[in-house]
Each structure stands twice: as C-alpha cells, then as structure tokens.
N, C-alpha and C positions, 0 to 999 in steps of 0.2 A: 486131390483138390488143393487148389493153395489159397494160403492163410496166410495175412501179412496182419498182426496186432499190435498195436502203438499201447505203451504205457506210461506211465511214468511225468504225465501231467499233471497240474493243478495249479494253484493260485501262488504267488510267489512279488514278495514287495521289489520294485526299482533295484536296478544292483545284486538282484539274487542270481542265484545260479538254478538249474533244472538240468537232470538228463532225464534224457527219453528215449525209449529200447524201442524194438520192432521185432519180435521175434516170429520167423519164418520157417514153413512151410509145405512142403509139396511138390516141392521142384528142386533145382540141383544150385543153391544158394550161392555156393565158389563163384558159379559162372557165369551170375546175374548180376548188372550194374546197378548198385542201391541207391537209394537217394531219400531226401526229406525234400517237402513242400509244406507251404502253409498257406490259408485262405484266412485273411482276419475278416471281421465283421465288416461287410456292403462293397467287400472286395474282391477281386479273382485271384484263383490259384496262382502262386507263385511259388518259384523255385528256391528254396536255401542253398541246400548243395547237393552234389550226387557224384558220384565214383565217374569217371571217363578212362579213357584209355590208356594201359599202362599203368592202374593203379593209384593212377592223381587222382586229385577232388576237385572239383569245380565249386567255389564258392560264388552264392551273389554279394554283390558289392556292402549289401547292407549287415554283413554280417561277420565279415571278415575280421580276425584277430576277435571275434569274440565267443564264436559257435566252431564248435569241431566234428566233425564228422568220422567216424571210425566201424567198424565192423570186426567181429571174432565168427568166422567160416568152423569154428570146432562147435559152435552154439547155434549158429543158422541165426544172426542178429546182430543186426547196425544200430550203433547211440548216436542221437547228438546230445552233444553238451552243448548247453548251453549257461555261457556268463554275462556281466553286465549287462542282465536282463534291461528293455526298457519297457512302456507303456505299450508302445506303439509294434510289440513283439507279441501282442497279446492275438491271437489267433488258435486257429482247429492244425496241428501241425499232423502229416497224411507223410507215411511210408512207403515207397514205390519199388515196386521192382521190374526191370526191364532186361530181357535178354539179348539186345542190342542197343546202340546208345540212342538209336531213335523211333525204338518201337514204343507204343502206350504204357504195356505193362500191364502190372496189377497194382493196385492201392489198397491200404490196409481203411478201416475205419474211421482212425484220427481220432487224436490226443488233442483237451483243449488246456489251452495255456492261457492264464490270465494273469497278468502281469500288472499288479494297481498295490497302491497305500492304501 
C-alpha cells in the first residue's frame, strides 16, 4: 500500500524558514520522480518543484533561490526547505510521487504552512 506523509508544517513569522519531509512508502522510492505542490487558500493546485529527468529539479518560478528540494533514497524521503518565507507562501503543501514524469501519481495528505506576524 503506499503512503506518502508530509510533516513538518506549522506557523512560521515572514522571513522564516521551514523544512518539510515526506516520508514514503510501498513502492520502490529510487525510481519514483518526487515532487512538492501547494494549494493555498480559494486557490488551485500548484507546482513547487519536482525531480525530472536526469536527476534535475524543476523549480516554479515563484520559488526559486529560496525553496530547495532534495531527497535521501536510504530513508524513502524528499524535503523541502524552505527560506524567506513570505505571506503569500502560506498554503496546504502535498507530496507527490509519480513513476513517470507524466503520470498522476500518488499524493500524501498535506502539511499546512502558515506563514503571518
């Protein structure tokens, strides 16, 4: 059965930093392209970043030089880090894993981040 669990959210003032784990599951983790998505409030799903071919990351634009994305295959588990948090960062952030770079996948439950003074 696979399990994809996001932790490592919570409230965090402007300028803060947060990481947040995904620990997996069920399946054969090396082989799975990972990624983060976030949904903020009266918004759609969107993309942060995610593993693509070769090993690269795909970053969205909005997050670039300040979230990093990484994975350790000995633990079955992707972080993002994330820095200069801002307001508008504040969303439900959702673990994905897909076994090619354009199938659905699975999604974990989602970590909520809320990002205010």
């Amino acid at each position: 059965q696979v399990q994809l669990v996001e932790s490592g959210g919570g409230l965090v003032q402007p300028g803060g930093s947060l990481r947040l784990s995904c620990a997996a599951s069920g399946f054969t983790f090396s082989t799975y392209y990972m990624g983060w998505y976030r949904q903020g409030p009266g918004k759609q799903r969107e993309l942060v970043g995610r593993f693509i071919a070769g090993g690269l990351i795909y970053y969205a634009d909005f997050v670039k030089g300040r979230f990093t994305i990484s994975r350790d295959n000995a633990k079955n588990t992707v972080y993002l880090q994330m820095n200069s948090l801002k307001p508008e960062d504040t969303a439900v952030y959702y673990c994905n894993a897909r076994l090619t770079p354009t199938a659905v996948g699975y999604w974990g439950q989602g970590t909520q981040v809320t990002v205010s003074s």
